[in-house]
mmCIF file of the N, C-alpha and C atoms, coordinates in Angstrom:
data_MODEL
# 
_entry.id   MODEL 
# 
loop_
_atom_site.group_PDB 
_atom_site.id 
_atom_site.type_symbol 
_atom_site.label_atom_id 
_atom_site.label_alt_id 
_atom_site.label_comp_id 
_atom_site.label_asym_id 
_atom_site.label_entity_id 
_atom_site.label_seq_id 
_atom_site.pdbx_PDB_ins_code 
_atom_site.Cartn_x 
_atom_site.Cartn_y 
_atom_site.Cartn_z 
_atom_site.occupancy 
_atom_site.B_iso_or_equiv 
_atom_site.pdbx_formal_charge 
_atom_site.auth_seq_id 
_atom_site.auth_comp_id 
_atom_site.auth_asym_id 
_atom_site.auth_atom_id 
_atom_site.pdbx_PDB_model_num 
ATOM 1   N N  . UNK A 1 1  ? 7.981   1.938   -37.056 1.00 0.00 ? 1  UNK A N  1 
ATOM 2   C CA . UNK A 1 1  ? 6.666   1.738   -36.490 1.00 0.00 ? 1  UNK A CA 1 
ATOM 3   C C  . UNK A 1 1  ? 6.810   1.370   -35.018 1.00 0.00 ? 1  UNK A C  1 
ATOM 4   N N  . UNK A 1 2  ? 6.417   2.351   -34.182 1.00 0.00 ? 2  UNK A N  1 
ATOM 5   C CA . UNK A 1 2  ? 6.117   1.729   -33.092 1.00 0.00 ? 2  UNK A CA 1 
ATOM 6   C C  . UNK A 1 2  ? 4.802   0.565   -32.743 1.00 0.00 ? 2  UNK A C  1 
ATOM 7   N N  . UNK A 1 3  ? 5.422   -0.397  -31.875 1.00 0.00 ? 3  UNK A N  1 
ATOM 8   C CA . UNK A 1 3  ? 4.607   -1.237  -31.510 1.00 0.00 ? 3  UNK A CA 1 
ATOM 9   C C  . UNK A 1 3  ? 4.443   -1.153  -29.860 1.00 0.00 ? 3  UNK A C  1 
ATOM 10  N N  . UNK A 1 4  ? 3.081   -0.952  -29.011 1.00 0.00 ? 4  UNK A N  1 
ATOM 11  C CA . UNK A 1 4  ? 2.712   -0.640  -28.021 1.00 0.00 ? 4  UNK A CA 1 
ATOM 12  C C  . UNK A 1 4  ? 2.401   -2.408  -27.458 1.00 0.00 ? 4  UNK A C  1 
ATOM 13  N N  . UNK A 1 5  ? 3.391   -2.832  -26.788 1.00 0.00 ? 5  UNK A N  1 
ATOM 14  C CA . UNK A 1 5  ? 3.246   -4.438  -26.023 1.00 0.00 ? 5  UNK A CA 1 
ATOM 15  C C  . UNK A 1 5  ? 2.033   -4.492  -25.121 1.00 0.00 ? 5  UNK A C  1 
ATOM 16  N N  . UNK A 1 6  ? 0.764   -3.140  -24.615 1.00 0.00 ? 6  UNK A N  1 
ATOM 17  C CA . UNK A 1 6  ? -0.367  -3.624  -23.846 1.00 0.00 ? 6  UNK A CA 1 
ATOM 18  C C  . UNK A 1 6  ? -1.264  -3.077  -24.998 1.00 0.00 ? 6  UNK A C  1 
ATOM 19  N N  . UNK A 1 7  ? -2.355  -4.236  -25.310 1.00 0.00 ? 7  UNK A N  1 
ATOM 20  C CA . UNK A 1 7  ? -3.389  -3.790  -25.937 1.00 0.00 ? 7  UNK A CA 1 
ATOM 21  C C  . UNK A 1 7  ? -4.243  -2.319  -25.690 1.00 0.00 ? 7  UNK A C  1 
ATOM 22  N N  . UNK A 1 8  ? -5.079  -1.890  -26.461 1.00 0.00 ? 8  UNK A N  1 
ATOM 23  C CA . UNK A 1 8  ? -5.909  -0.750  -26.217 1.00 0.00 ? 8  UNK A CA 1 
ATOM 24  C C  . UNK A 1 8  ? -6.936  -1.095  -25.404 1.00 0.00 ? 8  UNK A C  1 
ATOM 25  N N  . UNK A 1 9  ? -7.239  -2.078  -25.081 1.00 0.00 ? 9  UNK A N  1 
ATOM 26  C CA . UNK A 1 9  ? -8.745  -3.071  -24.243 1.00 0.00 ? 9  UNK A CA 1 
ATOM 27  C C  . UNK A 1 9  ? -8.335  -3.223  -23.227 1.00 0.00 ? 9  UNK A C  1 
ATOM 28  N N  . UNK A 1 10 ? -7.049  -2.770  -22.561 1.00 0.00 ? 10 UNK A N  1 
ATOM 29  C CA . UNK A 1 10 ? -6.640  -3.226  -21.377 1.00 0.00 ? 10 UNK A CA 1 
ATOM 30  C C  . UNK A 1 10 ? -6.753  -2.073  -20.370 1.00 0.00 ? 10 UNK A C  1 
ATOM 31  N N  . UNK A 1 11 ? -7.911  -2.383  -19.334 1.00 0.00 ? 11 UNK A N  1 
ATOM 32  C CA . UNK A 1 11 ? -8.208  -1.164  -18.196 1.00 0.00 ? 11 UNK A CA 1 
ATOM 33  C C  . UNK A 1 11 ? -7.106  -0.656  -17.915 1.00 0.00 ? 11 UNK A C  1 
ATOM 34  N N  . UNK A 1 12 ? -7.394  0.659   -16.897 1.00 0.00 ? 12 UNK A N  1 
ATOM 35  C CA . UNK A 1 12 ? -6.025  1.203   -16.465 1.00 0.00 ? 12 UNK A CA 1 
ATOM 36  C C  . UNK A 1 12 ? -6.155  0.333   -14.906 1.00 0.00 ? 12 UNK A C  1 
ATOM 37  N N  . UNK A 1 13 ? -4.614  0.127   -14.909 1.00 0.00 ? 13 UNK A N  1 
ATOM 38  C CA . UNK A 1 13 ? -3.850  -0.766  -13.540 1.00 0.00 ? 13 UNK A CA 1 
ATOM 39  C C  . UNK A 1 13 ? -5.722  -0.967  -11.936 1.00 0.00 ? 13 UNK A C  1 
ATOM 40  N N  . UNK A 1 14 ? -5.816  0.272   -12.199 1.00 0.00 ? 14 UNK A N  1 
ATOM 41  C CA . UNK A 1 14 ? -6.486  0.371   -10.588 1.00 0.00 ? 14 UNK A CA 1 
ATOM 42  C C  . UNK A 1 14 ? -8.054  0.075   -11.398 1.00 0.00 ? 14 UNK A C  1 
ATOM 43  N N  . UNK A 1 15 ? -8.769  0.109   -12.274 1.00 0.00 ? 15 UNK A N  1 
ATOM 44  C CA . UNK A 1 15 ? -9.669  -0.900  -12.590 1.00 0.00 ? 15 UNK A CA 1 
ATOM 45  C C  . UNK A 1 15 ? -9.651  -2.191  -12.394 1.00 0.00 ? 15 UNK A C  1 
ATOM 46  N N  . UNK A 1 16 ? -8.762  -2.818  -13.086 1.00 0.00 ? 16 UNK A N  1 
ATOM 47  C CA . UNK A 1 16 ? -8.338  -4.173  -13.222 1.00 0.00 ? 16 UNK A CA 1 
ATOM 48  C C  . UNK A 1 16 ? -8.469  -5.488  -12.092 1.00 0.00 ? 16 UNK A C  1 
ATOM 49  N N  . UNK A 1 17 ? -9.603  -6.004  -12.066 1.00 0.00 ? 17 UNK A N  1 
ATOM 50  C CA . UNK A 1 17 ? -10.162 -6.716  -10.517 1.00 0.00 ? 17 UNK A CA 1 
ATOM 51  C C  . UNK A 1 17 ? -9.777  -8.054  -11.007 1.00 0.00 ? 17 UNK A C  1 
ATOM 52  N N  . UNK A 1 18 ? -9.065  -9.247  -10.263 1.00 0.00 ? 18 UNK A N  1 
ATOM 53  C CA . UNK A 1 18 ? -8.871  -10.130 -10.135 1.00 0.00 ? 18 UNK A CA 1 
ATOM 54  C C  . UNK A 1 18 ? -10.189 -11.348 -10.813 1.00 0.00 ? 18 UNK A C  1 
ATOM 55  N N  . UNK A 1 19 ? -11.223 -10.770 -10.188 1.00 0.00 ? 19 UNK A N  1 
ATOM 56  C CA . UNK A 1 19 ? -11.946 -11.850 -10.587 1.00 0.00 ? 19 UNK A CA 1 
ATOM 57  C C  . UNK A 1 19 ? -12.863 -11.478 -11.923 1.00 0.00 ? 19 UNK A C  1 
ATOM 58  N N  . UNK A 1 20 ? -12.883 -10.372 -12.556 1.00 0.00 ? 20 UNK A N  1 
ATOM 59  C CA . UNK A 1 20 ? -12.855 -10.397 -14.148 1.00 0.00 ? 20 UNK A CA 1 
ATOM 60  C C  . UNK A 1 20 ? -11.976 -10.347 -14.834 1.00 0.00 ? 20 UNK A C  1 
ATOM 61  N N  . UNK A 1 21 ? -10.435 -10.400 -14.334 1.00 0.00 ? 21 UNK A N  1 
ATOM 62  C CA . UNK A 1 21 ? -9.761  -9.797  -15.153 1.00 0.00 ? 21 UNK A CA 1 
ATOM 63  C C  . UNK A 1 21 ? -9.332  -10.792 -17.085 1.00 0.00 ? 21 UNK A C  1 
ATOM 64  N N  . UNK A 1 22 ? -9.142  -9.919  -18.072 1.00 0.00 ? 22 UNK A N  1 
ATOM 65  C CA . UNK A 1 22 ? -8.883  -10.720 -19.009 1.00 0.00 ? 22 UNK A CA 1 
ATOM 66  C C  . UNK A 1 22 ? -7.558  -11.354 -18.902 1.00 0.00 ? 22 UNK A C  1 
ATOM 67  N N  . UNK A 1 23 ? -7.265  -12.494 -19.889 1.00 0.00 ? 23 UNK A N  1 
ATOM 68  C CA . UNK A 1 23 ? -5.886  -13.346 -19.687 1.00 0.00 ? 23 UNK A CA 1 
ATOM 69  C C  . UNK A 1 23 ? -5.034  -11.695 -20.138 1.00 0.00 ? 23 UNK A C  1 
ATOM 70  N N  . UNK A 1 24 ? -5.511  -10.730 -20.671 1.00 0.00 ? 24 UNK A N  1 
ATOM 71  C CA . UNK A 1 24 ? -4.173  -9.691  -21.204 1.00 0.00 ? 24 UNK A CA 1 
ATOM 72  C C  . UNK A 1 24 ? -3.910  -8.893  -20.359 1.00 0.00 ? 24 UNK A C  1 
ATOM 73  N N  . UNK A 1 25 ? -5.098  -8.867  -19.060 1.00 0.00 ? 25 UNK A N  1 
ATOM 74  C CA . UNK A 1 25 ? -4.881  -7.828  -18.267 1.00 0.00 ? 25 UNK A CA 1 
ATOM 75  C C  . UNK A 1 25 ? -4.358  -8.979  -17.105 1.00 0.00 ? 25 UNK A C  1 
ATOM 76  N N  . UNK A 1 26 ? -4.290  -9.879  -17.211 1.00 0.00 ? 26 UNK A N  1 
ATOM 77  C CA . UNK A 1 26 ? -3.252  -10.865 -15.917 1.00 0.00 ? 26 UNK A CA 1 
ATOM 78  C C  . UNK A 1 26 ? -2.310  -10.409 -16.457 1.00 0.00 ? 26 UNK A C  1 
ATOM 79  N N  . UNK A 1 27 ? -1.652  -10.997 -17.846 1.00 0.00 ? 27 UNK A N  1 
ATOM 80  C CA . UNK A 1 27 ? -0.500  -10.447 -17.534 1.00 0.00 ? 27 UNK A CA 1 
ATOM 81  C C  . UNK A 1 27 ? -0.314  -9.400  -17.387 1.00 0.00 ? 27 UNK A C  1 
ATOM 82  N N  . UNK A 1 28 ? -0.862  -8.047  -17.744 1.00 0.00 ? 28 UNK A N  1 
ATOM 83  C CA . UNK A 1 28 ? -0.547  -6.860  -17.749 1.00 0.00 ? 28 UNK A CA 1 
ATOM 84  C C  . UNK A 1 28 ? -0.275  -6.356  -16.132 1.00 0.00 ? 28 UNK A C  1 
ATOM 85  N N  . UNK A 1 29 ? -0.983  -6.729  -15.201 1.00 0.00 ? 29 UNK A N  1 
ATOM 86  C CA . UNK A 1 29 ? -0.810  -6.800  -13.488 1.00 0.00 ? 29 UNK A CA 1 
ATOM 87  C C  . UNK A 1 29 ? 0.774   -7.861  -13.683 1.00 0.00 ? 29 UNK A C  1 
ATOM 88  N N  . UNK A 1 30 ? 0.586   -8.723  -14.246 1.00 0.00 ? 30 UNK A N  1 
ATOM 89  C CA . UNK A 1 30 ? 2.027   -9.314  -13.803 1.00 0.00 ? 30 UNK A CA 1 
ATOM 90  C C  . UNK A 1 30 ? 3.292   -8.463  -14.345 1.00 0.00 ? 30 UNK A C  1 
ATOM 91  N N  . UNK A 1 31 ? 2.778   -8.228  -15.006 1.00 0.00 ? 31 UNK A N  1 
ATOM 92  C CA . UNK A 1 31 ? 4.129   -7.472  -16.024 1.00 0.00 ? 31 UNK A CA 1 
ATOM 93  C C  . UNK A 1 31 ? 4.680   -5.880  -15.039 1.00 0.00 ? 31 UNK A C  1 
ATOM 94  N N  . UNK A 1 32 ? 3.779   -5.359  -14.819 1.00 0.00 ? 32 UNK A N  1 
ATOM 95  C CA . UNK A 1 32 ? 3.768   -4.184  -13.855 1.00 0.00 ? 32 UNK A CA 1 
ATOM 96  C C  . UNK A 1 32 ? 4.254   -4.246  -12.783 1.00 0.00 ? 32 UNK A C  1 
ATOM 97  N N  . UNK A 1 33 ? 4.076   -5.717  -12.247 1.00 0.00 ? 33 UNK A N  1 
ATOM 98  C CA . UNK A 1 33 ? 4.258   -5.203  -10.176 1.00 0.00 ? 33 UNK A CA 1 
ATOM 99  C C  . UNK A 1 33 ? 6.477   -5.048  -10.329 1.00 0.00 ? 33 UNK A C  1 
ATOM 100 N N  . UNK A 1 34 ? 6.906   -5.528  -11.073 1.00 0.00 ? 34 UNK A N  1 
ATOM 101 C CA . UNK A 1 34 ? 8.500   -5.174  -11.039 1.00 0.00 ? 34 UNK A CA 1 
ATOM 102 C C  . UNK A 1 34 ? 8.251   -3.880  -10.963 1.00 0.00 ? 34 UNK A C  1 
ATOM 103 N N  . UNK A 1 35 ? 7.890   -3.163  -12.474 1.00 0.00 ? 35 UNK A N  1 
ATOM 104 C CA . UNK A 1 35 ? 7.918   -1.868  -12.246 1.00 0.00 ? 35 UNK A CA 1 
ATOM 105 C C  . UNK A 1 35 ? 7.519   -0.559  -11.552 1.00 0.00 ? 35 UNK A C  1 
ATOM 106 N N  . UNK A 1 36 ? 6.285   -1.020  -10.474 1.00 0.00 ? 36 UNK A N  1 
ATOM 107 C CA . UNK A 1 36 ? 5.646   -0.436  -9.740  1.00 0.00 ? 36 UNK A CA 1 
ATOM 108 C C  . UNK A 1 36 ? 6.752   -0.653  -8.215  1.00 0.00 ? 36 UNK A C  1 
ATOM 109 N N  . UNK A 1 37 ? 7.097   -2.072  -8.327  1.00 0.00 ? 37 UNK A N  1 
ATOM 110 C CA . UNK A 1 37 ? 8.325   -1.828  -7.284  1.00 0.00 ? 37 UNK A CA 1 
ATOM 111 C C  . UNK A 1 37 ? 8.990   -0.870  -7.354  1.00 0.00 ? 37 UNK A C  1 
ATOM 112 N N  . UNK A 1 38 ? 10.032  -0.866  -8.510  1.00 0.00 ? 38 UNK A N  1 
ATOM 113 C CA . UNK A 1 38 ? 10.612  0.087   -8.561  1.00 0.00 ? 38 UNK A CA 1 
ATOM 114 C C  . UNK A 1 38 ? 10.720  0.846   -8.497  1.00 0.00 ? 38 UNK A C  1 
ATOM 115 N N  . UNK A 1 39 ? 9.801   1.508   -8.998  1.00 0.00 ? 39 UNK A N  1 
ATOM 116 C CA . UNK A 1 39 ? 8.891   3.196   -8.813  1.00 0.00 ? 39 UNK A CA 1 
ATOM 117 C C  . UNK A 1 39 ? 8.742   3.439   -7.376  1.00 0.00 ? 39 UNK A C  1 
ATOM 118 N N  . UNK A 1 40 ? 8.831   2.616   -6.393  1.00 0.00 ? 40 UNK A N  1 
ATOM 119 C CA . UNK A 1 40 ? 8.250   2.618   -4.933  1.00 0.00 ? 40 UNK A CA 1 
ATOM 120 C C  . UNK A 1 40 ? 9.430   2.720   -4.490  1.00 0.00 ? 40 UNK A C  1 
ATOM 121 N N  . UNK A 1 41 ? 10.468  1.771   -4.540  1.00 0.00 ? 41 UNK A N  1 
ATOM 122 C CA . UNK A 1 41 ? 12.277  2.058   -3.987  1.00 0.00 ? 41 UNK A CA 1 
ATOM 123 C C  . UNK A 1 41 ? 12.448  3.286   -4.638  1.00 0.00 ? 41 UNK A C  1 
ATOM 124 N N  . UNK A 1 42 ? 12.342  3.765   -6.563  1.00 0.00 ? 42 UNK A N  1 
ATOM 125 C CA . UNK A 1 42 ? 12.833  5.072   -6.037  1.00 0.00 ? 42 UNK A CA 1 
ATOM 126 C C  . UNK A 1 42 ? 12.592  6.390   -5.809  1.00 0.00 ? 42 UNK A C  1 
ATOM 127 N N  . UNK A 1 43 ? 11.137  6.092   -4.793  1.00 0.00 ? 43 UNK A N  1 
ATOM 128 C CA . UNK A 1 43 ? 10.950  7.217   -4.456  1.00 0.00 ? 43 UNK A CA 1 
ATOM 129 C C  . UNK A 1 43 ? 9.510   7.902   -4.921  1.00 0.00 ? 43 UNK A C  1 
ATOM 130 N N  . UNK A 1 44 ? 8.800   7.374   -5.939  1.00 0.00 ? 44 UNK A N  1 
ATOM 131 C CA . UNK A 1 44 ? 8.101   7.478   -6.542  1.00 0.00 ? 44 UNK A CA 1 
ATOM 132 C C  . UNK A 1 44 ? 6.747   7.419   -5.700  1.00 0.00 ? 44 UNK A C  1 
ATOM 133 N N  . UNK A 1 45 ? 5.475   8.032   -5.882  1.00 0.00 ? 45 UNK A N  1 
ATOM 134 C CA . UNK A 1 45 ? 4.114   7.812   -5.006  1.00 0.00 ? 45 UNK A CA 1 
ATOM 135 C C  . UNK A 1 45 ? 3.110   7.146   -5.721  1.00 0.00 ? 45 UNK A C  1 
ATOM 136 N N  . UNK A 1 46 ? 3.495   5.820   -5.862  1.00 0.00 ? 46 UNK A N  1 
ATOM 137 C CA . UNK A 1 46 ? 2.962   4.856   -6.172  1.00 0.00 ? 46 UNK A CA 1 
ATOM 138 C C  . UNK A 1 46 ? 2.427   4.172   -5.534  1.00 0.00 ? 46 UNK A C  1 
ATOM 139 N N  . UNK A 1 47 ? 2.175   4.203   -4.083  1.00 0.00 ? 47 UNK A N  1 
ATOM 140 C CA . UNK A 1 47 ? 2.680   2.818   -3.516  1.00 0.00 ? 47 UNK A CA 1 
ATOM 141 C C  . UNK A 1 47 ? 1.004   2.559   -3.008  1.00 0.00 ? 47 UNK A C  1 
ATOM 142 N N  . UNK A 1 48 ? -0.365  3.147   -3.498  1.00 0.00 ? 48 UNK A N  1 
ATOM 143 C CA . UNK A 1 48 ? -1.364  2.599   -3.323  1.00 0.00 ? 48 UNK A CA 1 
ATOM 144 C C  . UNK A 1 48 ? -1.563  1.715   -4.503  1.00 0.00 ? 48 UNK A C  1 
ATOM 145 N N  . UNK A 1 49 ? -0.923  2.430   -5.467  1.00 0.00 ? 49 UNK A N  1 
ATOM 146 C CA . UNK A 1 49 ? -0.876  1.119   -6.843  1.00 0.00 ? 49 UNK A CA 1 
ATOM 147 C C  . UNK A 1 49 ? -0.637  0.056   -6.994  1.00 0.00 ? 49 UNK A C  1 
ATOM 148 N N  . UNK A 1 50 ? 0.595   -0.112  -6.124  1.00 0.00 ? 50 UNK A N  1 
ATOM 149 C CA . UNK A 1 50 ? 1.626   -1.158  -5.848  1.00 0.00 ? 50 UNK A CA 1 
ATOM 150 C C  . UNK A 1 50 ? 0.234   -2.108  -5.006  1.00 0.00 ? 50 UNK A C  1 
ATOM 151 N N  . UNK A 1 51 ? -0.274  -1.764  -4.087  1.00 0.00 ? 51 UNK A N  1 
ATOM 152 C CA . UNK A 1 51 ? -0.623  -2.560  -3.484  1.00 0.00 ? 51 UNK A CA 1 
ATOM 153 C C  . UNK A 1 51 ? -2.190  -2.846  -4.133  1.00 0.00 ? 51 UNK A C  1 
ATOM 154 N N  . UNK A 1 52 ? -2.249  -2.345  -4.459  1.00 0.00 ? 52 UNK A N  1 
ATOM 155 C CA . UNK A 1 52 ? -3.662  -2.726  -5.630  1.00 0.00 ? 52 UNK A CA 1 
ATOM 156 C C  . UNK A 1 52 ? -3.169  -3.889  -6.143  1.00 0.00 ? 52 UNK A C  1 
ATOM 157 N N  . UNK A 1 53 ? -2.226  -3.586  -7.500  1.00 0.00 ? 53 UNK A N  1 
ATOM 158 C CA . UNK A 1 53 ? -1.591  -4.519  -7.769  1.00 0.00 ? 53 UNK A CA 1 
ATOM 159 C C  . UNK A 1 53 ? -1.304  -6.086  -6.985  1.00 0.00 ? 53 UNK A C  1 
ATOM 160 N N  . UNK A 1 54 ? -0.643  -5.867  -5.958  1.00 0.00 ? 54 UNK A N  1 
ATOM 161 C CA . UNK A 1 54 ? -0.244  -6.862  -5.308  1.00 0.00 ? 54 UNK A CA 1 
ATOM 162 C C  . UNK A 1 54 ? -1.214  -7.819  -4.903  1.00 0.00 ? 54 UNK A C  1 
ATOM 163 N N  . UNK A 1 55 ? -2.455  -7.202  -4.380  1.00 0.00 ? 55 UNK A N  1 
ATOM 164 C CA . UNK A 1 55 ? -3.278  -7.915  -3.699  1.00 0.00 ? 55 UNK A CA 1 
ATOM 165 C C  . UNK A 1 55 ? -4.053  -8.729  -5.162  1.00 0.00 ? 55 UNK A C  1 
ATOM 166 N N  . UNK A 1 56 ? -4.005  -8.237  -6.393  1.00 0.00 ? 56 UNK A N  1 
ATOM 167 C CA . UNK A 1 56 ? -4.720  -8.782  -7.519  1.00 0.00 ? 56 UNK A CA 1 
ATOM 168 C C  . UNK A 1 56 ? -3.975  -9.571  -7.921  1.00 0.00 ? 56 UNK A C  1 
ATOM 169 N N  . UNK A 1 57 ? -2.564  -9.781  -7.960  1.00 0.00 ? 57 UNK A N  1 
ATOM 170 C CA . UNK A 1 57 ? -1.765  -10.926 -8.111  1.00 0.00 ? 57 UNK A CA 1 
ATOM 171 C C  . UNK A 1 57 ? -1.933  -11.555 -7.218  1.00 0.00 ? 57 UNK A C  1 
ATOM 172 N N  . UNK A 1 58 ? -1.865  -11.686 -5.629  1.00 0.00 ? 58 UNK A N  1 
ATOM 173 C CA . UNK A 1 58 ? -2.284  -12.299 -4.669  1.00 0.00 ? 58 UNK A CA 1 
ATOM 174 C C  . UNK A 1 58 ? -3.342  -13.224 -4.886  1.00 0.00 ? 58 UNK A C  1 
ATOM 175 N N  . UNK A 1 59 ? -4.694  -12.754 -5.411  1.00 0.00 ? 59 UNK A N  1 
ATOM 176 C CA . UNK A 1 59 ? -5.824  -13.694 -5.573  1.00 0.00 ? 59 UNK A CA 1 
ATOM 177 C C  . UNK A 1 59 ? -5.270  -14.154 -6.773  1.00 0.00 ? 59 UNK A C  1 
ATOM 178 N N  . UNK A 1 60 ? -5.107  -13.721 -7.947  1.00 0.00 ? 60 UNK A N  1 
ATOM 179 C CA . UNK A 1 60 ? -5.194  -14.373 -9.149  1.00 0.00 ? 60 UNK A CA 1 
ATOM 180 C C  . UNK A 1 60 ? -3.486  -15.841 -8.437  1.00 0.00 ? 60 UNK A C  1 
ATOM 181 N N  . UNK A 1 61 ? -2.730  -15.624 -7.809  1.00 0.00 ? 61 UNK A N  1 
ATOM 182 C CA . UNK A 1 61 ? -1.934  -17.097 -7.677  1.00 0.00 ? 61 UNK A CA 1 
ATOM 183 C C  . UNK A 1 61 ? -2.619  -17.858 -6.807  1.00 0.00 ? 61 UNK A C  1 
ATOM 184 N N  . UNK A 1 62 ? -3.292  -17.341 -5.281  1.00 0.00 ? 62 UNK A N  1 
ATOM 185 C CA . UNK A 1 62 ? -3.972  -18.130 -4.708  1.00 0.00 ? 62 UNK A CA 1 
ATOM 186 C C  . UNK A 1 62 ? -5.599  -19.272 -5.779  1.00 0.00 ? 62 UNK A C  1 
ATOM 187 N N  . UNK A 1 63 ? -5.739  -18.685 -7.129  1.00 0.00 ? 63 UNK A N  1 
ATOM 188 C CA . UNK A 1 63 ? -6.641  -19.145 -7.597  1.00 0.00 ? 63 UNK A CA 1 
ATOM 189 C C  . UNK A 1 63 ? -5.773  -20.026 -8.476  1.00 0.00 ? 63 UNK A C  1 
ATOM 190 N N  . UNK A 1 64 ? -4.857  -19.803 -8.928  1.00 0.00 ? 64 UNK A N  1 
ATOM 191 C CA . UNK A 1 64 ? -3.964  -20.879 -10.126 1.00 0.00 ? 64 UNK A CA 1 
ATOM 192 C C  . UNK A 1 64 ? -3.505  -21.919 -8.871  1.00 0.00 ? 64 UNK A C  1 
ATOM 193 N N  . UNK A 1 65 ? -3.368  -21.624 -7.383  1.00 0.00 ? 65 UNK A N  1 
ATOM 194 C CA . UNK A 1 65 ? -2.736  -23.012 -6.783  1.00 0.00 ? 65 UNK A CA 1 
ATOM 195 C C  . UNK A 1 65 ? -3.656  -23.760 -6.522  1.00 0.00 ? 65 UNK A C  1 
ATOM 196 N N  . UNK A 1 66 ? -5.064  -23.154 -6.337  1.00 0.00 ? 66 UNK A N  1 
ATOM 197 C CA . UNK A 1 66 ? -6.230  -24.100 -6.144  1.00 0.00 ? 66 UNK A CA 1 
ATOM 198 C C  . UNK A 1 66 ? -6.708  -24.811 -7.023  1.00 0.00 ? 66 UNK A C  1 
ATOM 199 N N  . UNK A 1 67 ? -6.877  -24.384 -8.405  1.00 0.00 ? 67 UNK A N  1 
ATOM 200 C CA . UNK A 1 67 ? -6.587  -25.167 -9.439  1.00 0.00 ? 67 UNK A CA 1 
ATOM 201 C C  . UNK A 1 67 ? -5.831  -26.768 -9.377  1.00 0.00 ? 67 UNK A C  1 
ATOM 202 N N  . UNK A 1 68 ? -4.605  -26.137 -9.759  1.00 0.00 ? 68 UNK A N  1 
ATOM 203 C CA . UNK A 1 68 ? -3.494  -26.437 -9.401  1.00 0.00 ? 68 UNK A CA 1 
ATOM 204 C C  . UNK A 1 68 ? -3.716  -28.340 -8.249  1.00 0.00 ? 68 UNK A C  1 
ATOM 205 N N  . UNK A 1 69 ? -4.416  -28.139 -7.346  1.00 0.00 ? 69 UNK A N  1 
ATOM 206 C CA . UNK A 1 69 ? -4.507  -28.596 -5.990  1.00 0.00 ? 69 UNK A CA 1 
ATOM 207 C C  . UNK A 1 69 ? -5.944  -29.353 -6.809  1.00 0.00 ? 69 UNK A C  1 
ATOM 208 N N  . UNK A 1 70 ? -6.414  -28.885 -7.364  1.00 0.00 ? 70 UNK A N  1 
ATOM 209 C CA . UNK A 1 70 ? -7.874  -29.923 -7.921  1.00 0.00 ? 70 UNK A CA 1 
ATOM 210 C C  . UNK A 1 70 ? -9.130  -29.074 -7.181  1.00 0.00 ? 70 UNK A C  1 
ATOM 211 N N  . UNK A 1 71 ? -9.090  -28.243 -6.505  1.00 0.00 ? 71 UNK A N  1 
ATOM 212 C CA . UNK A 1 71 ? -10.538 -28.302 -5.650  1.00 0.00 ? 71 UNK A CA 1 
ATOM 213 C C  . UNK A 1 71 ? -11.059 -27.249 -6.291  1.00 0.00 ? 71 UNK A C  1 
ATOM 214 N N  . UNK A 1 72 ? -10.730 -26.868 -7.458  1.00 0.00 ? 72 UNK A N  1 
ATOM 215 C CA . UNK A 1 72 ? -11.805 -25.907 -8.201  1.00 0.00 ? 72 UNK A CA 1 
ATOM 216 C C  . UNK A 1 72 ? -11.851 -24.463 -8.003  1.00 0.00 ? 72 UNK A C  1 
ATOM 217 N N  . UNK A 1 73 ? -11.010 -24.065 -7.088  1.00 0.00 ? 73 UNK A N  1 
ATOM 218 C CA . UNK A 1 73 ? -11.333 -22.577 -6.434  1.00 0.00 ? 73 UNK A CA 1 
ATOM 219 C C  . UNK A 1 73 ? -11.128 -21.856 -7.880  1.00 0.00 ? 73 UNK A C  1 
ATOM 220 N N  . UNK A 1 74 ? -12.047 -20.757 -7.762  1.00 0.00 ? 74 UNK A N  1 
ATOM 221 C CA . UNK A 1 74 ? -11.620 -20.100 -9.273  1.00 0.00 ? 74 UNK A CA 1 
ATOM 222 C C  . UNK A 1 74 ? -11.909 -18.606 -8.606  1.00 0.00 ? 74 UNK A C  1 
ATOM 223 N N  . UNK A 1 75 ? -11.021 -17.527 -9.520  1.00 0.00 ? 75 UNK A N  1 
ATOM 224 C CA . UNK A 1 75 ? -11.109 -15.979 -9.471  1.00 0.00 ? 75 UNK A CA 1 
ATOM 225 C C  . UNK A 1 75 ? -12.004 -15.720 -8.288  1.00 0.00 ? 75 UNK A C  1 
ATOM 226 N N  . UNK A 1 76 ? -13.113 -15.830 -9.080  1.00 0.00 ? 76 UNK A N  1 
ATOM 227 C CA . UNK A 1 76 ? -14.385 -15.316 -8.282  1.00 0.00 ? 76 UNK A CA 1 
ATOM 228 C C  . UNK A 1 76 ? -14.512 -15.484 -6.676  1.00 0.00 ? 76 UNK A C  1 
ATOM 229 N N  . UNK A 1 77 ? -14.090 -16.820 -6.692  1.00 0.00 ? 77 UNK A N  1 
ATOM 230 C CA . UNK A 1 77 ? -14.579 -17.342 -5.401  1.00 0.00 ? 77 UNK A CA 1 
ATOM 231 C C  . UNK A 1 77 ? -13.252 -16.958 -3.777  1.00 0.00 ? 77 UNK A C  1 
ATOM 232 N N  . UNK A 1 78 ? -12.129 -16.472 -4.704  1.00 0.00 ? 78 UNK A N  1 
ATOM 233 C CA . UNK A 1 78 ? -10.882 -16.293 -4.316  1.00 0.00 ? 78 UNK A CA 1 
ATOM 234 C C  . UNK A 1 78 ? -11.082 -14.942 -3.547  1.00 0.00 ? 78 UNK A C  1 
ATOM 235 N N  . UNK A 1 79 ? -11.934 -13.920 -4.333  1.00 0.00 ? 79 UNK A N  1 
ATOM 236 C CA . UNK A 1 79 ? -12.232 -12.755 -4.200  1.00 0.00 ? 79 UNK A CA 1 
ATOM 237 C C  . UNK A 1 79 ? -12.809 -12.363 -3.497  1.00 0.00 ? 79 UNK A C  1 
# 
């Protein structure tokens, strides 16, 4: 039996917006940006993905350090 590790509910990569995203599609952006690197070193034409990606991890940590820090900043407001 194969088992598929991203749910069926999980948008594709370039849907996936920071400030709705579900806890499965955080990780699913986290889980990706290695491999979207990679794809980019070798050679691969990824690299508007990559930065989709990046910038949605970008807000989603700038929102866990504000947390983090107490002052409440959340997704939305990050965005």
């Amino acid at each position: 039996m194969h088992l598929n590790r991203t749910p069926l509910y999980v948008r594709p990569l370039a849907q996936i917006i920071a400030a709705d995203a579900t806890p499965e599609e955080v990780e699913h952006l986290r889980r990706m940006l290695p491999s979207l690197e990679r794809a980019v070193n070798s050679g691969e034409p990824v690299e508007g993905m990559l930065r989709h990606v990046r910038e949605q991890v970008a807000i989603l940590d700038a929102a866990e350090e504000g947390k983090a820090a107490g002052n409440g900043t959340s997704t939305a407001a990050a965005a």
